[in-house]
Residue, then its C-alpha position, 0 to 999 in steps of 0.5 A: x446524599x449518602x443512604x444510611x440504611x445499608x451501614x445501620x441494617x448490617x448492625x443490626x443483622x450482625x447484631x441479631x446473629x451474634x445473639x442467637x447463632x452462639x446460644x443455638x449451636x451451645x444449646x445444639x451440643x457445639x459448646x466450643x462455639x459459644x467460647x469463640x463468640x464470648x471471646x469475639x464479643x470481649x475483644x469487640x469492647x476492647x476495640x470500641x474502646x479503642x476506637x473512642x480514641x482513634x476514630x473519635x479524636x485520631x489518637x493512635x496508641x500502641x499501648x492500649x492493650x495496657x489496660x486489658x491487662x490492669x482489668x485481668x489482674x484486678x481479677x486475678x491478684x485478689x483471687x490469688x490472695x483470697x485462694x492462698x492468702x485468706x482473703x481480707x477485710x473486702x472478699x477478694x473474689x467480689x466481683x465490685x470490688x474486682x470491677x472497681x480495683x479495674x476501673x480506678x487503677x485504670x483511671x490513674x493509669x491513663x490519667x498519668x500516662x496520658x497527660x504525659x503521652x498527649x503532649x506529643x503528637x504522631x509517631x511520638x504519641x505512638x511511641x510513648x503509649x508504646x513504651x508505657x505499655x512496655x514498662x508495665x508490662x516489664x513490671x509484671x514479668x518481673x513480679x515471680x509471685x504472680x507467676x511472672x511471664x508464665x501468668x497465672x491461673x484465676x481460681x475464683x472468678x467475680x462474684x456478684x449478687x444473682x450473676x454467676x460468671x462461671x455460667x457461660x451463658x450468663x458471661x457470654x450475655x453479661x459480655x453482650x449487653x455490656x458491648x450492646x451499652x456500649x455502642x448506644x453510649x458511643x452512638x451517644x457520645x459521637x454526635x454530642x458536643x464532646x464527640x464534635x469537639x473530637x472530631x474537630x481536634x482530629x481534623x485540625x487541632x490547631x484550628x480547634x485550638x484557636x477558636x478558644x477550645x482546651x484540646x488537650x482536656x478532651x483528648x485527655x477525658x477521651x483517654x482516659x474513658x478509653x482505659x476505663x472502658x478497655x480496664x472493665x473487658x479485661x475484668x471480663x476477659x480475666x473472667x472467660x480464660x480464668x487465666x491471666x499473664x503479661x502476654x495480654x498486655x503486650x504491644x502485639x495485642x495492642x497492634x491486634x485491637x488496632x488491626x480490628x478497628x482498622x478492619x471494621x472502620x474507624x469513622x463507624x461506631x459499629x466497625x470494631x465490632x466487625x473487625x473483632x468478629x472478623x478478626x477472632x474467626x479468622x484466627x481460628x480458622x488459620x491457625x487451623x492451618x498453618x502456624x504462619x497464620x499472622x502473614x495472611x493476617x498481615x496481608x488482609x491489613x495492607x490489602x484493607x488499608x490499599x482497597x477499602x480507604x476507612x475499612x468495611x464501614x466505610x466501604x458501606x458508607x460509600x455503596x449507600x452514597x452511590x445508591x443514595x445519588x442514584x435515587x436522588 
């Protein structure tokens, strides 16, 4: 019998924390802190995102930092127009229209790629995300007007009715219920019929495919929600740097949301958001150290993967195993 309590009580005291303690310090004169959290808490939904494909159905894509990108320049482009172009017929710097132009180029994008990528399986699907990743990425170093591999500054940020996302606390508690939605929807979806079948094609596709299941239309709906989910942090994202650039797109960030999601454990819902947690303080705090600061980085990875088998999260599941055999 495996005691659930330990997992879920770390959720909610993480949760709890990433609630007050940025507020406090901001509030207390340490406003560079709420800057790290809001970053922290972007990157958490980024990596969520991620983790409906890897956790849920075993999909690991090297291009998913692909449509983190899509989401900031559907900020950053219209802002560019309205700010030198004049605007058009829809305000550019309205934040539905930002968040659709995120939500459907997104959509599309991973409708296409996806029915192309999920024909293939293991390092073949990595390595065509990859290269997709890749091709947008090209695209838009080579677009000079949008400043190139340079990026460029967002001068005006969405605007929606009665939210001011220039407001850092109103981002930072915009980005949190966001990711708050977020965890209950994939709590949701995970022990749903849709969450089943994932897990199912994740343990055997070949067996799930016999028993008369379409594998590849819930891979491909699971991909898709993924881009859509990653596309709506990076309007967020677009929105906290008010600066945008091919960078944010490359197949590192991808390797660094699937480095959080591996930290925290792919078989817990909650386990990007520790990852992310973990990851963006640690980086702090290295780079304040040395500039090599990827190497213990990379170290912590291997050193993860080798002695926590399923991350922090499944480190918790196993101590709630052993104390609910111990009370059994």
């Amino acid at each position: 019998m495996t005691d659930s309590r330990l997992p879920t009580g770390v959720a909610l005291i993480t949760l709890i924390l990433l609630a007050g303690v940025p507020l406090s310090l901001y509030y207390a004169g340490h406003i560079f802190w709420l800057d790290i959290f809001t970053r922290a808490v972007v990157l958490a939904i980024a990596a969520a995102s991620l983790n409906l494909m890897l956790g849920f159905a075993g999909l690991a894509s090297f291009g998913h930092a692909a449509y983190l990108g899509i989401g900031a320049y559907a900020v950053g482009v219209p802002a560019y127009y309205e700010t030198y172009g004049g605007g058009g017929m829809i305000a550019s710097y309205s934040g539905w229209w930002h968040l659709g132009l995120a939500l459907g180029a997104s959509a599309l994008f991973a409708a296409v790629t996806g029915a192309i990528s999920l024909r293939t399986r293991g390092i073949h699907f990595i390595m065509i995300t990859m290269a997709f990743g890749q091709m947008l990425f090209y695209l838009l170093v080579s677009i000079d007007e949008y400043g190139a591999d340079d990026g460029m500054t967002v001068d005006l940020t969405s605007q929606f009715s009665h939210v001011d996302l220039s407001d850092p606390v109103m981002l930072f508690g915009i980005c949190y219920g966001s990711l708050l939605l977020l965890l209950l929807l994939q709590y949701r979806l995970k022990h749903s019929h849709f969450g089943r079948i994932l897990a199912a094609i994740k343990q055997n596709e070949n067996r799930t495919r016999a028993l008369g299941v379409n594998t590849f239309y819930y891979k491909l709906t699971a991909y898709v929600l993924a881009g859509v989910i990653c596309a709506y942090a990076g309007v967020l994202m677009a929105n906290f740097s008010t600066f945008i650039s091919p960078g944010m797109i490359e197949w590192t960030r991808s390797g660094e949301l699937m480095f959080m999601v591996i930290l925290g454990g792919t078989a817990w819902v909650f386990g990007p958001v520790v990852g992310a947690m973990i990851f963006v303080l640690l980086e702090y705090f290295l780079a304040g150290l040395t500039v090599y600061w990827h190497l213990p980085f990379g170290l912590l990875l291997i050193l993860t993967v080798l002695l926590f088998r399923g991350g922090l999260g499944g480190m918790l599941q196993r101590i709630g195993a052993t104390r609910g055999e111990g009370q059994s």
